[in-house]
N, C-alpha and C positions, 0 to 999 in steps of 0.2 A: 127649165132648160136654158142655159145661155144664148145669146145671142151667135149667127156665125161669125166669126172672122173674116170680112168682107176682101182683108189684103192677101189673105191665106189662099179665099177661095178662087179669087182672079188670077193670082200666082200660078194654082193647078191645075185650072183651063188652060192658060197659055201653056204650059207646061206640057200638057195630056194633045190638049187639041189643035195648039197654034195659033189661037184665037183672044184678039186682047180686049178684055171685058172692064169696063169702069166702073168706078164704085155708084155713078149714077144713071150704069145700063137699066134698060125696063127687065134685063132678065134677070137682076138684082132684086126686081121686084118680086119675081117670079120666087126668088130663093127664099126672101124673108115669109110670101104668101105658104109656101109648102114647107116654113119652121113652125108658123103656125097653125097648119094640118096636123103635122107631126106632133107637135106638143098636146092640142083636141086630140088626137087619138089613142097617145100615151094614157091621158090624164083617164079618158076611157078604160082604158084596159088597162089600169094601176085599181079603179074601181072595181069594174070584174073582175081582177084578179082576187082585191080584199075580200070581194064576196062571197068567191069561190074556197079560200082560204077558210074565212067563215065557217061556212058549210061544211070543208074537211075538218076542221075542229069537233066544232057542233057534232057531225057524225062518228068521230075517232072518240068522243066522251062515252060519246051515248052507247057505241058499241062496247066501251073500256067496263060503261057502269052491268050491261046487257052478260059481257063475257062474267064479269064480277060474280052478279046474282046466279051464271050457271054453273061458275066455282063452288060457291060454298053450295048451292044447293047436292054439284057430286061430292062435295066433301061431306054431307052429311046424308046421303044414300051410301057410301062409301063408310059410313063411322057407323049408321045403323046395320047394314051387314057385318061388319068384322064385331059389332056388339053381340049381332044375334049368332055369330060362329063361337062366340067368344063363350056365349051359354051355355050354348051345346056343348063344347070342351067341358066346360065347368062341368054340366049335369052327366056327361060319360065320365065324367073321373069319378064326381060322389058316387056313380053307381060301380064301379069298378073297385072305388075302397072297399063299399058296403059288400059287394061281393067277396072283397080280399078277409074283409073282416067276419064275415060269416064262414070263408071257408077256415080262419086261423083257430075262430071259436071251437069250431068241428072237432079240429087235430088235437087241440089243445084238449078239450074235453076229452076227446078219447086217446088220449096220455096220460091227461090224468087219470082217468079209470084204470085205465092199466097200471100208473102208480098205485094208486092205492090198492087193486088186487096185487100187486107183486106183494107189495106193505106187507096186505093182512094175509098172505100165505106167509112170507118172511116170517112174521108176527107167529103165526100159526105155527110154523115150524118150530122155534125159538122155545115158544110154551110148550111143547109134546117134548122135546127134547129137555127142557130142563123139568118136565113133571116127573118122564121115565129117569131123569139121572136121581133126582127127589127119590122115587120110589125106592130105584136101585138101595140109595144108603141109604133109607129107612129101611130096608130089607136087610141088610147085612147089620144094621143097629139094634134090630129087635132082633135075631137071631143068638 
């Protein structure tokens, strides 16, 4: 801290109070004795402040690293649940295919079988009718 301005500060006595003080009053002494109170107390509390400073540091880390580890730990109770929804989606659909797939087998097989009875009546028909048309003109040939 600078020293004070001794012509400044007699200047705003007489100034303030009417009172002319010289640069070799004792209450000159008095001004330079409480520059260096002032400064011992600054230099004081420039310390405490650093230390304090310190401390909020130190404590803004330590909570920074504290919040950190309770992030990733929700982010992966958060990743193990949507994994474990994730499965269960997966294993209801494979069981909803298996089910689509067993009921398409069903139809399909019983389509088929009715293709194939239609078939072998079609079929069936087909042969009777062309045995009796056979018969017919063998009948009218051997006559």
């Amino acid at each position: 801290m600078g020293s004070v301005d001794a012509k400044k500060l007699t200047a705003q006595v007489a100034a303030r109070h009417g009172l002319l003080i010289r640069e070799d009053d004792p209450a000159m002494a008095l001004v330079t004795m409480n520059e260096m109170v002032l400064e011992q107390v600054l230099e004081k509390a420039q310390v405490g402040l650093r230390g304090m400073l310190a401390e909020a540091e130190e404590g803004q880390k330590r909570l920074q690293q504290e919040t950190a580890v309770w992030v990733q730990e929700e982010i992966g109770r958060a990743a193990g649940a949507l994994r474990a929804q994730l499965l269960r989606d997966i294993d209801a659909g494979r069981l909803q295919a298996r089910e689509l797939v067993v009921q398409l087998g069903r139809l399909y097989s019983r389509s088929a079988v009715r293709r194939w009875v239609a078939l072998g009546v079609v079929s069936g028909l087909v042969l009777l009718l062309i045995g009796v048309g056979l018969g017919l003109e063998l009948g009218r040939w051997l006559r």
